[in-house]
GUTI-141393 format. One record per residue (C-alpha): residue in three letters; z negated, x, y negated. Coordinates in nm, 3 decimals. Example, Ala and Ser with C-alpha at 12.3 -4.5 7.8 and 13.67 -1.06 7.14 Angstrom:
("ALA" (-0.780 1.230 0.450))
("SER" (-0.714 1.367 0.106))
//
This chain:
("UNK" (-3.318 -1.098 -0.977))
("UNK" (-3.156 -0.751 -1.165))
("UNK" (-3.060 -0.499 -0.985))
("UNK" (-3.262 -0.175 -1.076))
("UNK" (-3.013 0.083 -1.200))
("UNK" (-3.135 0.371 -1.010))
("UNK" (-3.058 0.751 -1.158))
("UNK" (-2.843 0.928 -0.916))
("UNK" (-2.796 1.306 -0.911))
("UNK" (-2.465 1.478 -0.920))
("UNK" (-2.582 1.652 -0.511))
("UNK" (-2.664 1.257 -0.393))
("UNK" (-2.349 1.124 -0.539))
("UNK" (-2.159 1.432 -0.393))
("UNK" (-2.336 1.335 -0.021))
("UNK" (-2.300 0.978 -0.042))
("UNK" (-1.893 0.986 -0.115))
("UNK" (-1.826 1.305 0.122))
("UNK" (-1.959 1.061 0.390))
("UNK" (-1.741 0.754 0.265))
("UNK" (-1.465 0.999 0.293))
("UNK" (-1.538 1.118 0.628))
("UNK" (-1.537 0.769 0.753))
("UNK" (-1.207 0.668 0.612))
("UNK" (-0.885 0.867 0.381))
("UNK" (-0.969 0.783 0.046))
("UNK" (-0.789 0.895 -0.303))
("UNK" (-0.941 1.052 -0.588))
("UNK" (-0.897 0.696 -0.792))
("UNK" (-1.149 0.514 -0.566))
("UNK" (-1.394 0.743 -0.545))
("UNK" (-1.394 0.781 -0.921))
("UNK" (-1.429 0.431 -0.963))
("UNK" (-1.717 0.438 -0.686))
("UNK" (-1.856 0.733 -0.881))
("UNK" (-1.855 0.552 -1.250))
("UNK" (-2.054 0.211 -1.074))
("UNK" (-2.280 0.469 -0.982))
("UNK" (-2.324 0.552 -1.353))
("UNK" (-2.231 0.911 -1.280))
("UNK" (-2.114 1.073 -1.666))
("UNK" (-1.758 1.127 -1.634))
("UNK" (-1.777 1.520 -1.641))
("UNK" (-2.020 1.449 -1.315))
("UNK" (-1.714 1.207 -1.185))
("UNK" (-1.483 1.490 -1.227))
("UNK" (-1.682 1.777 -1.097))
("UNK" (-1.755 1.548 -0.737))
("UNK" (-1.410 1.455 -0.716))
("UNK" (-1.273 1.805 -0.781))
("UNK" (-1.603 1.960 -0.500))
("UNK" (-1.452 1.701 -0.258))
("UNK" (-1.122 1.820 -0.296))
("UNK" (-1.170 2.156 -0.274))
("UNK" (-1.346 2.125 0.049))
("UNK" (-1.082 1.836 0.164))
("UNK" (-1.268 1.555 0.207))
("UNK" (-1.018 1.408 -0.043))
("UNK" (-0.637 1.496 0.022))
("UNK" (-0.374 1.258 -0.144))
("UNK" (-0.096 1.349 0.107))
("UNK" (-0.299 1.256 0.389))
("UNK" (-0.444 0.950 0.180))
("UNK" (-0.066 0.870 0.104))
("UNK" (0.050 0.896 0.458))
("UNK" (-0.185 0.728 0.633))
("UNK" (-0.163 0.406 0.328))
("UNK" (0.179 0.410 0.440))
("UNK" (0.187 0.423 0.764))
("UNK" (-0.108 0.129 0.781))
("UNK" (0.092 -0.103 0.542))
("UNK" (0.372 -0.085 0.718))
("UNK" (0.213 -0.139 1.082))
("UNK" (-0.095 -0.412 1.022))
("UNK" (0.031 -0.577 0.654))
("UNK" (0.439 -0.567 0.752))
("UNK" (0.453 -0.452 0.351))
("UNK" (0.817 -0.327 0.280))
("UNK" (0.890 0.018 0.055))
("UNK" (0.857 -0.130 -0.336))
("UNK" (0.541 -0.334 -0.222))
("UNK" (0.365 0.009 -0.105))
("UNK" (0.489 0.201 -0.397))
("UNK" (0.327 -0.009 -0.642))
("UNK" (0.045 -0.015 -0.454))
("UNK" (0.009 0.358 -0.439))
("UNK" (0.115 0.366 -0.808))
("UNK" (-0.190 0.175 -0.890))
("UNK" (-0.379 0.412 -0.704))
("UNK" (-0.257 0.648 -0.974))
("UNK" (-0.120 0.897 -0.699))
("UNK" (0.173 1.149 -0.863))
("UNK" (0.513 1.016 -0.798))
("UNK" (0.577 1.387 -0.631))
("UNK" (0.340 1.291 -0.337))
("UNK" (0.466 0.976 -0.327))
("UNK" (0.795 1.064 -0.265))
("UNK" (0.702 1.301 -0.029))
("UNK" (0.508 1.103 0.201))
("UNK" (0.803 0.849 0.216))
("UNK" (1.094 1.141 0.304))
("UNK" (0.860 1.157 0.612))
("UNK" (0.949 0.792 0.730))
("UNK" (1.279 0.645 0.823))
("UNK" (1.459 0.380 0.632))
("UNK" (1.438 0.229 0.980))
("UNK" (1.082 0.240 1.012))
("UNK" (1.055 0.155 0.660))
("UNK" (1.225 -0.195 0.741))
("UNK" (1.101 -0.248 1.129))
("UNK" (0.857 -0.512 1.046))
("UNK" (1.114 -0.716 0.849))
("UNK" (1.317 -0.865 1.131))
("UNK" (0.991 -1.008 1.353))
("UNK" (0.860 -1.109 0.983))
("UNK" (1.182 -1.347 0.932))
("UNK" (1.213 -1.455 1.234))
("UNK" (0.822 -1.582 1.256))
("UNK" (0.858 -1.701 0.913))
("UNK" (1.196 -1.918 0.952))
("UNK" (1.029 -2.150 1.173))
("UNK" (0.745 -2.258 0.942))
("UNK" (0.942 -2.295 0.620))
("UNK" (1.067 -2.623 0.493))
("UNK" (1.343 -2.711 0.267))
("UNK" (1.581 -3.012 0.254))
("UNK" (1.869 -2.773 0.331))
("UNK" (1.897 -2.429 0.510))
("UNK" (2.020 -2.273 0.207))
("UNK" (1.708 -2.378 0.029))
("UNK" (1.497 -2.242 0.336))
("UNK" (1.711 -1.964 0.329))
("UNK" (1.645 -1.928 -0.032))
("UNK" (1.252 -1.962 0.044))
("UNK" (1.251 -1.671 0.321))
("UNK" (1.459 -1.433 0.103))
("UNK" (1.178 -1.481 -0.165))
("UNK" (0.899 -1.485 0.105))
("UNK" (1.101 -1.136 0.192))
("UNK" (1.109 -1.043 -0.151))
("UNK" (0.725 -1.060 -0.205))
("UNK" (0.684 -0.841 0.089))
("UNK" (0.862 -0.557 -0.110))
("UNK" (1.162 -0.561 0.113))
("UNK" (1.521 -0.479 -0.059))
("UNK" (1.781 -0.732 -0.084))
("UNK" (2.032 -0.543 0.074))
("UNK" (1.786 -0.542 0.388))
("UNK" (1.682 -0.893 0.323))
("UNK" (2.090 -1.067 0.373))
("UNK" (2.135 -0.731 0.678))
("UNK" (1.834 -0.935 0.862))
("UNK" (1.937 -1.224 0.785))
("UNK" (2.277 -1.159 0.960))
("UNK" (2.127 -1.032 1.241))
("UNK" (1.940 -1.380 1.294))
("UNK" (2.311 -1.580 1.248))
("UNK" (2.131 -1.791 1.027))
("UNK" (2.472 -1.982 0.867))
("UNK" (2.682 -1.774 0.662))
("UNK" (2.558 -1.577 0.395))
("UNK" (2.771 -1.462 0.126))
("UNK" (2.756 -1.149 -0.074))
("UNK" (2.750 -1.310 -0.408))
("UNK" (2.346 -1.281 -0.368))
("UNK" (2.333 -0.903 -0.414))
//
């Protein structure tokens, strides 16, 4: 079966995304991309995305906050992991910088610790540096920073680690 495109007005597609918004933060790059499956032209695109603004449906601090603060809490993401992430969203580097001076770098790297710890007993290796090696990529792939990677690491006494790996 197709799917019948239907024509949508510039007023529906405003309605339908201010409730999507309403719901749940959103950034001006998904709802454009919601806007162009809609087949909206891409003046229309920019005239709802710009409406929604205005009347702050759509705020990329809040959006940027609130990404942060839910990566860090439910996905245990570290700070280069979100940054790309919000990079993709095509959010200026400004706002993303700003969002972060609002969190610690020991909030930023809370998650790590209980991460490692949960994560050393289910890797396997034929030596601990090899598992060790694992869990610092494992940790790596999070978007946590080395330097934060060999401090947990430490912390767990998990043989001795030298500083060659920086």
């Amino acid at each position: 079966m197709k799917k019948i495109n239907k024509i949508i007005t510039e007023e529906q597609a405003y309605v339908r995304m201010a409730r999507i918004c309403s719901q749940k933060e959103c950034c001006p790059y998904d709802i454009g991309r919601k806007l162009q499956k809609l087949n909206l032209p891409v003046h229309a695109v920019e005239k709802v995305v710009g409406r929604l603004k205005k009347e702050q449906f759509i705020d990329e601090n809040r959006f940027t906050r609130s990404f942060i603060h839910d990566k860090l809490h439910y996905n245990k993401w570290g700070r280069k992991k979100i940054e790309i992430a919000l990079r993709q969203k095509q959010l200026p580097p400004g706002v993303i910088a700003d969002a972060f001076s609002e969190f610690t770098d020991a909030s930023l790297n809370e998650p790590l610790q209980p991460l490692l710890e949960k994560k050393w007993r289910s890797v396997k290796g034929r030596s601990e540096y090899e598992k060790k090696g694992k869990l610092i990529q494992y940790a790596l792939g999070r978007g946590f920073s080395m330097k934060e990677i060999l401090a947990c690491l430490k912390k767990m006494d998990i043989g001795e680690l030298s500083d060659e790996t920086e």
